[in-house]
ZADREN-480089 format. One line per field, with one value per residue (C-alpha): residue number from 1; residue in three letters; x, y, z. Coordinates in nm, 2 decimals. Layout:
residues N
n <- NUM ... .
res <- ALA ... .
xx <- X ... .
yy <- Y ... .
zz <- Z ... .
This chain:
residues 238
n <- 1 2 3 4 5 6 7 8 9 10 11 12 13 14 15 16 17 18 19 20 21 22 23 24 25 26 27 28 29 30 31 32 33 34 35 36 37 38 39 40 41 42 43 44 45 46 47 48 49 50 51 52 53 54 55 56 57 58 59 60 61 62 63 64 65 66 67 68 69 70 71 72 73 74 75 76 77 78 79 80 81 82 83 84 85 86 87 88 89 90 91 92 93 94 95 96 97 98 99 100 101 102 103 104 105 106 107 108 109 110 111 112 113 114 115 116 117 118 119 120 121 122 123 124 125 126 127 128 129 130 131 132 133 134 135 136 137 138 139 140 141 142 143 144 145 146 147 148 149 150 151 152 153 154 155 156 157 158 159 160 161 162 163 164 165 166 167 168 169 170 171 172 173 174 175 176 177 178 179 180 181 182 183 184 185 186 187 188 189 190 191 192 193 194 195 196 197 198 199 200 201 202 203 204 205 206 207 208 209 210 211 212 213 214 215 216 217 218 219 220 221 222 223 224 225 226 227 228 229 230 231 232 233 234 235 236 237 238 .
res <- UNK UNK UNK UNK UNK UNK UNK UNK UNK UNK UNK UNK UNK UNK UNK UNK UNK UNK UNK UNK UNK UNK UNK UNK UNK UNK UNK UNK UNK UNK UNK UNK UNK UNK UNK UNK UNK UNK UNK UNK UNK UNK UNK UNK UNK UNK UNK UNK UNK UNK UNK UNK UNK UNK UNK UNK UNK UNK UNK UNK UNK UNK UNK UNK UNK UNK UNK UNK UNK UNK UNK UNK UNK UNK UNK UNK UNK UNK UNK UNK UNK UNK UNK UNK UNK UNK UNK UNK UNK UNK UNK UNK UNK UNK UNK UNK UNK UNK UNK UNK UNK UNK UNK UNK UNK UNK UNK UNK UNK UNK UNK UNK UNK UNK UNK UNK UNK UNK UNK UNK UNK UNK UNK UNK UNK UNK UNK UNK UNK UNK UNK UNK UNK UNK UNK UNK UNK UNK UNK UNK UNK UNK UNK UNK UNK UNK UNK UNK UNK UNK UNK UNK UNK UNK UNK UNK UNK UNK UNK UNK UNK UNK UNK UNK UNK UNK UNK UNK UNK UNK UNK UNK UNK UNK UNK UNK UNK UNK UNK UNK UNK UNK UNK UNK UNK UNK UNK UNK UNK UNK UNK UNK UNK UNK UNK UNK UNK UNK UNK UNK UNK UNK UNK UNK UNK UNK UNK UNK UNK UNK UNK UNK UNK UNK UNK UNK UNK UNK UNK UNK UNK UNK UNK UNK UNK UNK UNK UNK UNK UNK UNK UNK UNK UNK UNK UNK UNK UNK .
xx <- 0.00 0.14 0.18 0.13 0.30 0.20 0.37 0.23 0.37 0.67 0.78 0.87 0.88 1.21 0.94 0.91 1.23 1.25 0.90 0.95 1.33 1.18 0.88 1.10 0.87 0.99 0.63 0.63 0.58 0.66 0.53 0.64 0.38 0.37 0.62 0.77 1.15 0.97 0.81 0.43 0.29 0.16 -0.13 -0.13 -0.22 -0.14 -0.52 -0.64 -0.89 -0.62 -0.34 -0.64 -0.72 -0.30 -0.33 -0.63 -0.40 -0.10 -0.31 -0.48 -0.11 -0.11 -0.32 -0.48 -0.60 -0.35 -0.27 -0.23 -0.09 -0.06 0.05 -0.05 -0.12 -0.07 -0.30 -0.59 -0.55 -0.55 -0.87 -0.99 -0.92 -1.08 -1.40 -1.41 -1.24 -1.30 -1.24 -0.89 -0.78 -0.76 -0.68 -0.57 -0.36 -0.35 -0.27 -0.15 -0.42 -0.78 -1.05 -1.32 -1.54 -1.45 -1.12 -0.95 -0.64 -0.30 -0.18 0.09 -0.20 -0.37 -0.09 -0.06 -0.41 -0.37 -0.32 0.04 0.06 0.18 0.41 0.58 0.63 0.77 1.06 1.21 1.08 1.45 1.65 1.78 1.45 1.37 1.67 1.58 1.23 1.34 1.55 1.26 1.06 1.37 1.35 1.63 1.93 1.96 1.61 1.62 1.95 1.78 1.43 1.65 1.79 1.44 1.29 1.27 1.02 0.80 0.78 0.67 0.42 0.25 0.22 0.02 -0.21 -0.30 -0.38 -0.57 -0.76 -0.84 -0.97 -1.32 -1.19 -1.34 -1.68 -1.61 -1.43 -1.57 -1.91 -1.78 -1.54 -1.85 -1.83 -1.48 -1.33 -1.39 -0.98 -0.84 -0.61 -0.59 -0.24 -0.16 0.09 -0.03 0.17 0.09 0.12 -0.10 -0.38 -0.54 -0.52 -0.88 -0.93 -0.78 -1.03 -1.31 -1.16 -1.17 -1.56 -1.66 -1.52 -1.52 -1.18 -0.96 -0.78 -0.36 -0.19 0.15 0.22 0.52 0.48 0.45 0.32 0.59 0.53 0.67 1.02 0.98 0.84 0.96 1.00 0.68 0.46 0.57 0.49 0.13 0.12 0.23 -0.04 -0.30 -0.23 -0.20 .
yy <- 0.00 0.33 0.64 0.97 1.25 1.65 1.90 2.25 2.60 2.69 2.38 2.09 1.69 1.68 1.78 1.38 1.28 1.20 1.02 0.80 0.68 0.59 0.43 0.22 0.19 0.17 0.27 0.59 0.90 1.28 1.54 1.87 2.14 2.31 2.64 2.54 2.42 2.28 2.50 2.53 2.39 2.58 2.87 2.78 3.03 2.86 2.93 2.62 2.50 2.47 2.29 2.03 1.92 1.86 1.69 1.46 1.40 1.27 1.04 0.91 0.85 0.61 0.39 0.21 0.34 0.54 0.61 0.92 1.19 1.58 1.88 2.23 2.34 1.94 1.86 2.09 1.93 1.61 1.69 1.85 1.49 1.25 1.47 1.49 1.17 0.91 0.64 0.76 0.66 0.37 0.61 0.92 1.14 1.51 1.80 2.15 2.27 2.26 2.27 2.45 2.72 2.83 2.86 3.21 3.23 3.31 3.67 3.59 3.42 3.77 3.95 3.75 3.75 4.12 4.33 4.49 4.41 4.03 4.18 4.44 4.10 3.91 4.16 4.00 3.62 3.50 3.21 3.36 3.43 3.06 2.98 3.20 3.08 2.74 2.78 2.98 2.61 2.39 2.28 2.04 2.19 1.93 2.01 2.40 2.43 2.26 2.48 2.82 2.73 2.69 3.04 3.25 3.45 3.18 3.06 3.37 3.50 3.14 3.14 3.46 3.36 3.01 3.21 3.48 3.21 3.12 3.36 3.14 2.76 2.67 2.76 2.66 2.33 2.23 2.07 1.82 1.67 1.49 1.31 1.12 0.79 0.73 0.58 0.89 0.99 1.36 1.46 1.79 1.93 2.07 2.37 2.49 2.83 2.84 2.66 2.55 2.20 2.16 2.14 1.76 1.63 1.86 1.72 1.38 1.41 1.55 1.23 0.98 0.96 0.99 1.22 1.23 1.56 1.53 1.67 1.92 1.96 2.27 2.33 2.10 1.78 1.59 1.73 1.76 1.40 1.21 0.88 0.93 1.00 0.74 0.49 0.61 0.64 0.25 0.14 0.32 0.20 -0.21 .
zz <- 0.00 -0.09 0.15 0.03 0.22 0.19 0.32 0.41 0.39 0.40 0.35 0.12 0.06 0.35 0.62 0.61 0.57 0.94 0.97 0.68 0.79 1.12 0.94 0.75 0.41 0.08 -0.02 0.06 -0.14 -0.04 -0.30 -0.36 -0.34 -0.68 -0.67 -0.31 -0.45 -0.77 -1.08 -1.10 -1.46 -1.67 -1.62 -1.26 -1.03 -0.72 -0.54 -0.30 -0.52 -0.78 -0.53 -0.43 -0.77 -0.85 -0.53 -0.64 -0.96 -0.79 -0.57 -0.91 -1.11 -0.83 -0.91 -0.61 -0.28 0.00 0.30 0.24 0.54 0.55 0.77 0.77 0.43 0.35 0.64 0.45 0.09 0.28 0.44 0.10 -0.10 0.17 0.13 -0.25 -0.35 -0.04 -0.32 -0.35 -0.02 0.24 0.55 0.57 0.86 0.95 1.17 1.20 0.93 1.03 0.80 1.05 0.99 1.36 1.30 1.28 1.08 1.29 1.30 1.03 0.79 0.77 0.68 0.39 0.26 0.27 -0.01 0.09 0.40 0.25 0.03 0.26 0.46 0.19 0.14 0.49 0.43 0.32 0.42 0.71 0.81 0.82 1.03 1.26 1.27 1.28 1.63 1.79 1.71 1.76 1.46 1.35 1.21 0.93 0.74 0.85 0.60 0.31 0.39 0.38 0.03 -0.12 -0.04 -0.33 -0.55 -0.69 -0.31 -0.16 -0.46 -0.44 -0.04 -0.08 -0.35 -0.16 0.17 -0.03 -0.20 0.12 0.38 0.40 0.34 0.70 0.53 0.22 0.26 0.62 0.63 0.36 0.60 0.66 0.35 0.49 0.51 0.90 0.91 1.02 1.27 1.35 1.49 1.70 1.88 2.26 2.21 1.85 1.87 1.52 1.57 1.91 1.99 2.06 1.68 1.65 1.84 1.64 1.29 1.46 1.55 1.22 1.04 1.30 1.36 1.62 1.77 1.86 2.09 2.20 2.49 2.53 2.10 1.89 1.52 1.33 1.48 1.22 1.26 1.64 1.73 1.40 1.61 1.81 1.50 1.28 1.59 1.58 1.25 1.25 1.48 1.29 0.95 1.13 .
């Protein structure tokens, strides 16, 4: 059974470099996000609607049913997929990203969605941004120096089209969570400083899943509890 991995913003496919070596898997797939360290194709204009559909079209190229797992931005297309496509997948793992019509994007989320605001911010978002970033997270040091090369232009102008395209997607994108596979495990960190914790067990009622928050954990559990995730991961997908 193939595993699909999805990373969210502003990251890339090494976000679960860790997970995957501790999963052991030969199966497993990591996709890069259209415009984060890869080009976008052609005419795309980077909106959600716009990343779910590529993300429906990798899943497809597979050829058989996933397990398919996302964080963040990842965790949303994740959750966008199970609702649209539940034929697609076999089970499916998120967190970070909630797709909740009473959730209220993070401080930094509405700078980019607004109209200058994003790009006076976007002037400063540079590698050494990231680093920094990265050590107020403790982020390992290994996948912050690969994250800092892969900032540049394309990155930045397709971060603030995705989170303008987005201002509503709790409304837009929520009630269908409904719609689900019921194999879902919904994983949060206690501490992330993003998105409230509360909201895995919320994703996890609305599809009948269940619900996973590490204790002492902040926004990026996949790099900050590689060894813990991929155990639960493990026992979910057995």
């Amino acid at each position: 059974m193939t595993a699909v991995f999805v990373h969210g913003v502003p990251d890339s496919h090494h976000l679960w470099d860790l997970v995957i070596a501790e999963l052991g898997t030969d199966d497993a797939v990591a996709v890069d996000l259209p415009g984060f360290g890869v080009p976008v194709p052609d005419g795309f204009t980077a909106t959600k609607e716009e990343y779910a559909d590529w993300l429906v079209a990798q899943v497809e190229a597979v050829g058989e049913p996933v397990d398919i797992v996302g964080h963040d931005w990842g965790s949303l297309l994740v959750q966008r997929l199970v609702s649209t496509r539940p034929e697609l997948v076999r089970t499916w793992v998120a967190g970070g990203g909630p797709c909740d019509e009473t959730y209220e994007w993070h401080d930094t989320a509405k700078i980019w969605q607004t109209a200058g605001d994003g790009e006076a911010f976007m002037e400063t978002f540079t590698g050494d941004a990231i680093k920094a970033m990265a050590q107020v997270f403790n982020l390992p040091e290994s996948y912050t120096e690969i994250a800092a090369t892969l900032v540049d232009d394309r990155m930045k102008d397709c971060i603030l089209r995705l989170y303008r395209s987005a201002v509503d997607v709790g409304k837009e994108w929520g009630p269908d969570l409904a719609n689900a596979p019921s194999k879902a495990l919904i994983i949060y960190g206690a501490d992330d400083p993003f998105v409230p914790a509360s909201f895995a067990q919320r994703a996890a009622d609305a599809s009948g899943g269940e619900a996973l928050v590490l204790d002492g954990c902040g926004h990026w559990w996949p790099l900050e509890r590689p060894g813990e995730v991929a155990a639960a991961i493990r026992d979910f997908w057995s």
